[in-house]
N, C-alpha and C positions, 0 to 999 in steps of 0.2 A: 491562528494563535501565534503571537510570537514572543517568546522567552530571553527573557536581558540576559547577554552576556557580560558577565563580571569582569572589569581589567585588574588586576594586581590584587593584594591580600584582602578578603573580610574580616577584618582585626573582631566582628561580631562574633565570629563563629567560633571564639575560642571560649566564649563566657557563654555562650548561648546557641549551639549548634545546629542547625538544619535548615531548611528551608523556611521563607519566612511566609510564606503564601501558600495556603493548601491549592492542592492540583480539584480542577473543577470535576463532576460527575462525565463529564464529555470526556475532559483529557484524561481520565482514569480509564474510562471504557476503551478510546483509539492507543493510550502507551501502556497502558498499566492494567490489566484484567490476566496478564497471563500468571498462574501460581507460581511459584517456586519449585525449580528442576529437581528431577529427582536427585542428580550426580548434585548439586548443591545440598542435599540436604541430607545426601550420602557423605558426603566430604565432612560436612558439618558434626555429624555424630559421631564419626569414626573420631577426628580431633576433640572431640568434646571426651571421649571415649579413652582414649590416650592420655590427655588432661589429667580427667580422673583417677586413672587407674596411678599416676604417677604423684598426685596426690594422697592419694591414702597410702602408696609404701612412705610414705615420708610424715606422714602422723603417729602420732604416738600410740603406740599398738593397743592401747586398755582403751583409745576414744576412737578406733575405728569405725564400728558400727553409730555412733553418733554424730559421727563428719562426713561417713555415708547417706544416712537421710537427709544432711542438711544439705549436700550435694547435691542430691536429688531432687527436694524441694527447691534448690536454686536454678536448677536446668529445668524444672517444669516450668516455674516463673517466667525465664529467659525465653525457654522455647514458645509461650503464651504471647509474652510481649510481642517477641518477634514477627511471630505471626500477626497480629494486630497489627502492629507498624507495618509491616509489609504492603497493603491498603491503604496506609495511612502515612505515608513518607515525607514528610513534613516536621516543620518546630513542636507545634503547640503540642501534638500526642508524643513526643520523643519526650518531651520534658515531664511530662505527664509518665509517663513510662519508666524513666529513671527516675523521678522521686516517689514512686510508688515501689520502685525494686530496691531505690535504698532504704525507705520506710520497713520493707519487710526485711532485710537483710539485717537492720537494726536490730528488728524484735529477735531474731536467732540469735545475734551475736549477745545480746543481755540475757539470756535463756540460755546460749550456751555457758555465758561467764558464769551464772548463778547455780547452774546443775553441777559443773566441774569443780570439783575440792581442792585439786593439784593444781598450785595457780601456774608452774611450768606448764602444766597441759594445758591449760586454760587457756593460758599464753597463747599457746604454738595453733590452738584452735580456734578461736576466736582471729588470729595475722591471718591465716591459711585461709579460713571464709572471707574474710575483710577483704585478701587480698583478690580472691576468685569473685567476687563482688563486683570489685571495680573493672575488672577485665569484662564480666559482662556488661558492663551499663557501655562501654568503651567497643564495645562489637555491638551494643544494638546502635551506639551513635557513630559508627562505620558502616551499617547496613543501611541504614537510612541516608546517610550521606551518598552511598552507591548506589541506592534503588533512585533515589532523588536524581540521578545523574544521568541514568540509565532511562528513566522517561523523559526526562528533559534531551534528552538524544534523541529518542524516536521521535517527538514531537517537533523538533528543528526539522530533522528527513523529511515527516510528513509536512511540515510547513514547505519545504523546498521541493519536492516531490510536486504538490500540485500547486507551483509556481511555475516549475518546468511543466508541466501537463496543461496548463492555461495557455502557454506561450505557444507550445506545441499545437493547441488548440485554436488562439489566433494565427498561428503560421500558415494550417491547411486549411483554414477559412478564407485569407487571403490569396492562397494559390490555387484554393478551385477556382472562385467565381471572378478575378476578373478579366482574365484574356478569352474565357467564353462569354463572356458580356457583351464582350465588346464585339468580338466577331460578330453574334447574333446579332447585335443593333447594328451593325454595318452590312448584314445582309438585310434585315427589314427594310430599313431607310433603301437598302438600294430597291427591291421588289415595290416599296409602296410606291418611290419615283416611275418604275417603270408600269407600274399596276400590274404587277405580276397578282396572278391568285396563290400562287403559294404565299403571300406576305401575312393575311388572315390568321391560317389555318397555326404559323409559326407564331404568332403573335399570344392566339392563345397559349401553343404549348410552352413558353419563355414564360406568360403569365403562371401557368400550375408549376413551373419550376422554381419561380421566385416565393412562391405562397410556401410552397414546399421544404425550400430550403432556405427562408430568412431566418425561421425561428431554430434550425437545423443544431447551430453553433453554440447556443444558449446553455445550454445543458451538459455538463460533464461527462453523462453515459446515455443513450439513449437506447429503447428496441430496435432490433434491423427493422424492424417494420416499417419504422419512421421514415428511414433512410431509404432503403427499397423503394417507397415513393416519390423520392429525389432522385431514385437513380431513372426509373422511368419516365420520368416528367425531364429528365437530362437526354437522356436516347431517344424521347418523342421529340425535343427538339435538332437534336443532330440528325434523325431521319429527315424530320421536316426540311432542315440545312440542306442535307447529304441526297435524299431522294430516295426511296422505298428499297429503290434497284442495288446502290451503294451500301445501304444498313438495313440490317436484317439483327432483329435481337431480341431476345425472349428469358424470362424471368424462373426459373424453377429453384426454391426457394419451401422447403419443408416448415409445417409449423411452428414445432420446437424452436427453428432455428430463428423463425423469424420475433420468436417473442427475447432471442439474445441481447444480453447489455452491450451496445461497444460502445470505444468514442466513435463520435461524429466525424461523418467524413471518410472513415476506411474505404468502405466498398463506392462512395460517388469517385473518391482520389482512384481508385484500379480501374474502374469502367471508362471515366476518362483518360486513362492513361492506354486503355487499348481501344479505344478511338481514335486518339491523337494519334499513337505509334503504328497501330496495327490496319486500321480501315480506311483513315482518311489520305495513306501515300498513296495507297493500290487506285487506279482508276477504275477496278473491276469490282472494288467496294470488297463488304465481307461481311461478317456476323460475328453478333457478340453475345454473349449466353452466363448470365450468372446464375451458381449453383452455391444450396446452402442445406447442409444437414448437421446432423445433431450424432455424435459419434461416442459414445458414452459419456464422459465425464467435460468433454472439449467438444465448440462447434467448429465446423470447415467451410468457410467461403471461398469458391472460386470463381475467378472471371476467366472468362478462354474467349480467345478470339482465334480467326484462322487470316490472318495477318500473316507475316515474313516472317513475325518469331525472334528472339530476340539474339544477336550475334553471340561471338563467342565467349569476347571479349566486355558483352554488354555489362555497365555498370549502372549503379541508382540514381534518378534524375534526385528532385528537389520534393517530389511525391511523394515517392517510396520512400526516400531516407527517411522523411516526415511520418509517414505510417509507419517504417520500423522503431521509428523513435517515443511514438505513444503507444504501439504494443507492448513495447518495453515495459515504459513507463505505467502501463494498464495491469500488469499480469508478468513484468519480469522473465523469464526464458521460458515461463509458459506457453507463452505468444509468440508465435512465427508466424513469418513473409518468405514464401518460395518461388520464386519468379523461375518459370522454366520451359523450356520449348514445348509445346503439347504433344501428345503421341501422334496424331494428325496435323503436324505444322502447327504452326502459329505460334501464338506464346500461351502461356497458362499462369497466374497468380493465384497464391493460396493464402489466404489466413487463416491459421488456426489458433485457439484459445479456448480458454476454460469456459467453461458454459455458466455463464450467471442469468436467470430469468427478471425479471422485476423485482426489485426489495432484496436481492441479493446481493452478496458481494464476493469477492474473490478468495 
């Protein structure tokens, strides 16, 4: 969705104020479903409450109790409309709202003139409503001009929000797959030249990787389930590459965890990242072991490898920045990335996040 921004005055908005397009059932549910806070509506009474009270010392003391109901009856009013508009933050019900609150404000003030003998009182009660009248139609076409502004802001964020999460999304799309592509098909070609029998066996598993992880990217959020399958069909080619003796790697991986929403791509970007850093310098090879459980309200991925582990001074390649950048993006400081030596050498990566299952959301 995206929302025009206006340059310079709407000279419309002074004959006819609000919004001129009501907000769809979609964009009410993602900006607009939250109520009115309490400290708002606390703030609101107290003022209204002050108003009052400063109002009746200044009316004439024989039509107090008669400027007090109509008081009353005009803050119910206000407080009804309010509430309505509130849902409804737009032209067509604001106008709707105020010539219904002046319509009623009318019948009081011709009911007040007609009851009151003392046309001085009459006077001063009839200005006094009149004027508190107009203050409310003028704060419900200030609330709806701020709630109108206030979803039209969220709705910009989420417009830009999963702009950045797309982009994010094509970035670590293009940074897994293709320098292991390419490797891959530079070692097939070379075993099928030589008729190596490993050329076969790597052939398949590069094939369940591509099945695996074509359609991977497609999707905004997907189960680790999905991906867990990309990641295996990733380590069954690197073994196939690397050689039984060099990688050693095994999946444990709790159910909860695996029915988890993430984006695409977290755990294949870490398991390649401790292949490439951790297994494939050593010539003595190593193993690589991803772990996933469900920890109350937040799940925990980790990949460990027992690799060199990562220096002191180690900083985030193009990966990780990319994974901290859609955790973010996912779940906000909910979500962390903690890269850290393992208690037995090597390196350790962790994600942690809010636990969403299917049809969930954050």
């Amino acid at each position: 969705m995206t929302t025009e921004v206006r340059r310079g005055i709407d000279w419309g908005q002074f004959w006819c104020p609000g919004r001129r397009d009501p907000f769809t059932a979609d964009e009410m549910a993602r900006a607009g479903s939250d109520p009115p806070s309490p400290t708002l509506i606390a703030v609101t009474c107290l003022n209204v409450a002050l108003v009052a009270f400063v109002v009746l010392q200044a009316a004439p003391a024989a039509q107090t109790a008669r400027l007090a109901a109509a008081l009353a009856a005009l803050v119910a009013g206000c407080a009804w409309a309010a509430r309505w508009l509130w849902w409804r933050p737009w032209r067509r019900p604001l106008t709707i709202a105020s010539i219904g609150m002046g319509f009623g404000l009318l019948v009081v003030l011709l009911g007040a003139s007609a009851r009151i003998r003392d046309r001085t009182e009459a006077y001063a009660v009839v200005f006094t409503l009149a004027l508190c009248g107009v203050v409310a139609i003028v704060l419900l076409t200030l609330l709806v001009l701020w709630r109108a502004q206030q979803i039209e802001g969220r709705l910009r964020e989420q417009a830009e929000r999963a702009k950045a999460i797309e982009m994010a999304r094509r970035l670590a799309s293009a940074q897994v797959e293709p320098h292991f592509l390419f490797n891959t098909l530079a070692s097939v070609q070379h075993w099928v030249q030589t008729r190596d029998a490993r050329a076969a066996p790597m052939l398949e598993a590069l094939t369940g990787y591509l099945r695996a992880t074509l359609p991977l990217f497609d999707r905004p959020l997907l189960p680790a389930a999905d991906e867990l399958r990309a990641v295996e069909r990733y380590l069954q080619v690197m073994q196939a590459r690397l050689g039984a003796e060099r990688l050693q790697w095994r999946v444990e991986v709790e159910k909860d965890a695996s029915r988890a929403q993430l984006p695409p791509g977290l755990l294949l970007t870490l398991v390649e990242n401790a292949v490439t850093h951790g297994i494939e310098p050593q010539l003595r090879g190593g193993s690589v072991v991803v772990r996933g459980a469900r920890r109350g309200d937040d799940v925990v991925f980790e990949v460990d490898d027992n690799g060199p582990g990562p220096g002191a001074e180690a900083s985030d390649g193009t990966g990780l920045a990319n994974v901290r950048q859609r955790l973010a993006l996912h779940a906000g400081e909910r979500a962390t990335l903690r890269v850290a030596r393992g208690p037995a050498g090597g390196c350790t990566a962790e994600i942690r996040l809010p636990w969403t299952g299917a049809g969930e959301s954050t």
